[in-house]
C-alpha positions in Angstrom: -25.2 146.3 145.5 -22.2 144.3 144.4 -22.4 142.1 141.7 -21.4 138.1 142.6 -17.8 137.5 140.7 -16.7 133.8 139.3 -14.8 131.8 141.5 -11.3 132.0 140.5 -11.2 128.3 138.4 -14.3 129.3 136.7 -12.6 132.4 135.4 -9.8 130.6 134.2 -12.0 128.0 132.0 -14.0 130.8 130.8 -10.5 132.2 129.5 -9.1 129.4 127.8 -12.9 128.6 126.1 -12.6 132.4 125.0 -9.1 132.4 123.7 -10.1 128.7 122.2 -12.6 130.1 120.4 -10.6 132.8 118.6 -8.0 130.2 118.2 -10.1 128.4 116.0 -12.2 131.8 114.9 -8.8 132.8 113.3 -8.3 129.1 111.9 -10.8 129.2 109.5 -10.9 132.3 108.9 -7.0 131.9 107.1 -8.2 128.5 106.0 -10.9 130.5 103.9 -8.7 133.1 102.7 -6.8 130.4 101.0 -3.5 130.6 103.0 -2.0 127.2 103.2 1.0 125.6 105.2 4.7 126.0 103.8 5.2 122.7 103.2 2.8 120.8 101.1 3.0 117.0 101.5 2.4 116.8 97.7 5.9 118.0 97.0 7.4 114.9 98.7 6.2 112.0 98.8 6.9 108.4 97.1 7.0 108.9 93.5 8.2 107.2 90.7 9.5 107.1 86.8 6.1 106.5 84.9 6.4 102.7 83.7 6.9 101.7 80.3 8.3 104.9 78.7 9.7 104.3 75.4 12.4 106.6 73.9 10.4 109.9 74.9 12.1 112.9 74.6 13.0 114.7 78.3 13.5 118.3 78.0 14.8 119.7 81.2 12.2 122.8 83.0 15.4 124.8 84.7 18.1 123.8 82.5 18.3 123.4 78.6 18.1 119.7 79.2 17.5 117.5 76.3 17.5 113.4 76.7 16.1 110.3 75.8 14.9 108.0 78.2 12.9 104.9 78.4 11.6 102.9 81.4 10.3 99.3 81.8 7.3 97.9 83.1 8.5 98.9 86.9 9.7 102.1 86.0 13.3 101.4 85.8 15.3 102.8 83.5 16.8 99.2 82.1 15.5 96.8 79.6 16.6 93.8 82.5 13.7 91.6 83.0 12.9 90.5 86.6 13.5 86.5 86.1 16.5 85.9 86.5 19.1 84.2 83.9 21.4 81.3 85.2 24.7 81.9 85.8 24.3 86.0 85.6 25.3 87.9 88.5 22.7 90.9 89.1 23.9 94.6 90.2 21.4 97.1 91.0 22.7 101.1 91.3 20.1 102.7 93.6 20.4 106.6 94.1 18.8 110.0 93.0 19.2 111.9 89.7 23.0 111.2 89.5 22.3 107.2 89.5 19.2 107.5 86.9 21.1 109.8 84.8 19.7 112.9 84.6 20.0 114.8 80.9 21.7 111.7 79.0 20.5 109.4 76.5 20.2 105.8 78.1 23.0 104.4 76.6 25.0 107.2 78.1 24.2 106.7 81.9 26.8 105.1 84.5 24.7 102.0 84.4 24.9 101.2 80.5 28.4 101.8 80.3 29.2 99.6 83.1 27.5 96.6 81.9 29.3 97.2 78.6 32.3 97.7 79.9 31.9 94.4 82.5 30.8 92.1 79.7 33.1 93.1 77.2 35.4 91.6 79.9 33.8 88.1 79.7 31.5 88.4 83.0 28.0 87.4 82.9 26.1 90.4 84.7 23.7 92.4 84.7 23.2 96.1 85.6 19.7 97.3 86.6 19.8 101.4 86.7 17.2 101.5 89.6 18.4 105.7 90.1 15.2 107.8 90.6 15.1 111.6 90.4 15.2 113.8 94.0 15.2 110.5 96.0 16.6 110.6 99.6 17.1 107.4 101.5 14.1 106.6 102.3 12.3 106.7 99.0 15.6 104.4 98.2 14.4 102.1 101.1 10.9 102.5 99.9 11.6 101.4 96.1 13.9 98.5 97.4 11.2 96.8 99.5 8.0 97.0 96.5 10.2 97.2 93.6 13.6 96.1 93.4 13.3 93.3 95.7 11.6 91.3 93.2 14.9 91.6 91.1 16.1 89.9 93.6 20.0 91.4 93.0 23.5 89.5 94.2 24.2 93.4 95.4 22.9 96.3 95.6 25.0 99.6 95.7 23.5 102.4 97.4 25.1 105.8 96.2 24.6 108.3 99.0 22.0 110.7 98.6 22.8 114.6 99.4 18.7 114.8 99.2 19.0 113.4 102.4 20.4 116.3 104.6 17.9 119.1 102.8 15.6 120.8 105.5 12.0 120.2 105.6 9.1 120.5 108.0 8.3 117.0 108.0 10.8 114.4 107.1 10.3 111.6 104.3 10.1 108.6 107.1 7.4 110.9 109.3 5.7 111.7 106.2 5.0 107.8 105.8 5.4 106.5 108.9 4.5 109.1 111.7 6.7 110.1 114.1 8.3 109.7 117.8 7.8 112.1 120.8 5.3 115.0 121.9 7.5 117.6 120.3 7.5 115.8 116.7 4.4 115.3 116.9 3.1 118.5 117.4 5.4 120.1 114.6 4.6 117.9 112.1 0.6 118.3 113.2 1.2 122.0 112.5 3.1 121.6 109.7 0.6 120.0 108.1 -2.7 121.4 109.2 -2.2 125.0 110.8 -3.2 127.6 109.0 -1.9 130.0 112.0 1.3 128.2 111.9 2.0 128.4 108.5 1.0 132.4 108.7 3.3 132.8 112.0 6.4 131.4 110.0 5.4 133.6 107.1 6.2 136.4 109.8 9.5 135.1 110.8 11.3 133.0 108.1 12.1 134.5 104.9 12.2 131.1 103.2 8.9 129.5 104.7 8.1 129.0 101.6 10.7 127.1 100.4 9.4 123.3 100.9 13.1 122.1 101.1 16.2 124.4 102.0 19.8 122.8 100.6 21.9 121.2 103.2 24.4 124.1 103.7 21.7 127.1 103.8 21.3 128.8 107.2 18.6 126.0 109.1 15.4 127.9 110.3 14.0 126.8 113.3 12.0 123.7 113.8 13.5 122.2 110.7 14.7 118.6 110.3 16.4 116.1 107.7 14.5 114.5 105.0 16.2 111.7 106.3 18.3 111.8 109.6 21.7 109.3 110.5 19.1 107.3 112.6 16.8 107.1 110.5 19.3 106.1 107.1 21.0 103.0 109.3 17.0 101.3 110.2 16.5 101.9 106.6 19.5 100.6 105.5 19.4 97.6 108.0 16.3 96.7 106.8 17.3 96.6 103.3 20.0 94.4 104.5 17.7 91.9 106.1 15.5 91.7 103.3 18.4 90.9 101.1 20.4 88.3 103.1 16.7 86.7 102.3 17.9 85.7 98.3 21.6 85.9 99.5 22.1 89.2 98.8 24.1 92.5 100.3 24.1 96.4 100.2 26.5 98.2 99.8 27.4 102.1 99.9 29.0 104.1 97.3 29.4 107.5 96.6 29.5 109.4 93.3 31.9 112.0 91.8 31.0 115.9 92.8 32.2 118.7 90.8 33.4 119.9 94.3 35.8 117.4 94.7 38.6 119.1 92.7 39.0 121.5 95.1 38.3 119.9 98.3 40.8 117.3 97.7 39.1 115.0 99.3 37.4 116.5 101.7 34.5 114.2 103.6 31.3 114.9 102.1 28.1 115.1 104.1 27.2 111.8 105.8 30.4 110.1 104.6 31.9 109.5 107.8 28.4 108.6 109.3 28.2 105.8 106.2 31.9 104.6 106.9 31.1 103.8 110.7 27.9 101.8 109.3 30.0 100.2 106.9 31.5 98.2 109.6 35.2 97.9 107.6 33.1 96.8 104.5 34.8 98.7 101.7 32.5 101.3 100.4 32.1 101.8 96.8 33.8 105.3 96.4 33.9 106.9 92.8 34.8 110.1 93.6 39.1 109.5 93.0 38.2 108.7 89.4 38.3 111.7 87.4 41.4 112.8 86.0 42.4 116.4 86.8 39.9 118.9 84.6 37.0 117.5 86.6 34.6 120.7 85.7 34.2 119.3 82.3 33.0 116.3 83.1 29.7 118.1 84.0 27.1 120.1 82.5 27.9 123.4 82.1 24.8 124.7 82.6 24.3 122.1 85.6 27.3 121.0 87.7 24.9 119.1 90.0 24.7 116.3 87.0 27.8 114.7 85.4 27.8 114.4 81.7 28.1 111.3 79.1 32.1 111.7 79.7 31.4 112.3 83.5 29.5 109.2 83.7 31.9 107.0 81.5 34.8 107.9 83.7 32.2 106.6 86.6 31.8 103.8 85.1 35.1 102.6 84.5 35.8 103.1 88.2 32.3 101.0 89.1 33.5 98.3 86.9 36.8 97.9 88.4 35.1 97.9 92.2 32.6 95.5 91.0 34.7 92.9 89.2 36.9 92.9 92.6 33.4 91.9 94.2 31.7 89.6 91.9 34.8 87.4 90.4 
């Protein structure tokens, strides 16, 4: 006798409950064994200098390191108040590790020795060192909007951040914000819950454990930004509206690099991108102020940080850019 068969639909829904089930079978089954996605949200997300730090010693976990820093009650690395003082001009520097000062004392970051250097000229301003280590643009954006804005600053310089063009699985403003489109969606989903995924790129990417890969590493596929050229100009226009709301601006600026020497002048990532927003606005660019010897105006042990000399060659130039704005 012959045995009755499935129609041909019921066949295929009995197939995809089947390979369902040992979809999900195999879900928790890694889930169990402890195997977690390559990028763990934990490792980026909106952090911030712990608030009223006073003169505790910073010893460096990579490098030999060895500062002094204190913070205020915001977690700001400046002893500037947030009422404001009549007839003071206010200058907040906004940026990642280079801006805050990573490994100096905090008289020796860019910040100090630019309001020394713009009061000892007989200007009434203020210079609020609002740099924060490993910050992209976003977490700039982020710290400008609860923070900063209550400094309410004439201008606020916004050093360009190569933190933004490092790879990730899920960039900083989909991290907070969610994202755009079926196909972002669904890799940031994975990214974040799939076990399965996060064992298939194990497979097939050397460096799936890496949560960040630097901007000029060979990209591995479904990799984005921490912060893409789209994304930087919302942020950066909405940073603009919510200054024009005390009378203030943003501006751009970009530091020294130890690259620079031997580039001669070479556009850095983003630079041009940061030009076009700059709509003829002059930007606020530091890197043409280092005499020739450039290497020793950086760590040895670090060239990714200037030094006390690095930074008061920096400063100099910052003071000269910012009297031309303020007087």
């Amino acid at each position: 006798m012959r045995r009755p068969t499935l129609p041909r639909s019921y066949r295929a829904l009995y197939g995809l409950i089947v390979a369902s089930c040992l979809v999900i079978l195999t879900e928790i089954g890694l889930r169990l064994d402890g195997q977690k996605p390559a990028y763990q949200v934990s490792q980026l997300g909106k952090w911030q200098t712990t608030p009223n730090i006073n003169a505790r010693r910073m010893r460096g976990s990579r490098e030999p390191h060895d500062f002094v820093l204190s913070t205020n009650a915001d977690g700001l690395r400046t002893k500037v108040p947030r009422a404001r003082k009549p007839d003071t001009k206010r200058v907040v520097l906004m940026g990642d590790s280079n801006i805050f000062g990573w490994g100096l004392n905090d008289g020796q970051t860019m910040a100090a020795q630019t309001g020394i250097i713009l009061q000892q000229a007989g200007l009434q301003v203020e210079i609020i060192n609002a740099g924060q280590p490993g910050y992209s643009t976003a977490q700039v954006s982020w710290l400008f909007e609860h923070t900063v804005a209550q400094y309410q600053p004439d201008l606020t310089v916004v050093f360009l951040s190569m933190h933004d063009h490092n790879r990730v699985l899920v960039s900083d403003t989909e991290l907070w914000r969610g994202t755009d489109g079926a196909i972002g969606w669904l890799r940031v989903g994975l990214a974040r819950h799939s076990a399965i995924y996060a064992s298939l790129r194990r497979m097939r990417h050397a460096q799936t454990a890496t949560a960040q890969l630097m901007p000029l590493e060979k990209e591995e596929a479904a990799r984005v930004r921490r912060v893409s050229d789209q994304e930087r100009g919302v942020l950066l226009s909405r940073m603009r509206t919510q200054a024009e709301a005390w009378g203030g601006t943003i501006a751009l600026g970009l530091m020294p690099d130890i690259t620079d020497q031997v580039q001669e002048e070479a556009p850095r990532l983003g630079q041009r991108w940061a030009e076009d927003f700059s709509a003829g606005e002059p930007m606020i660019n530091l890197r043409p102020c280092c005499p020739e010897g450039e290497e020793a105006l950086f760590f040895p042990f670090d060239h990714g940080h200037m030094n006390a000399a690095g930074n008061a060659a920096a400063a100099t130039a910052l003071a000269a850019a910012l009297r031309a704005r303020l007087e």
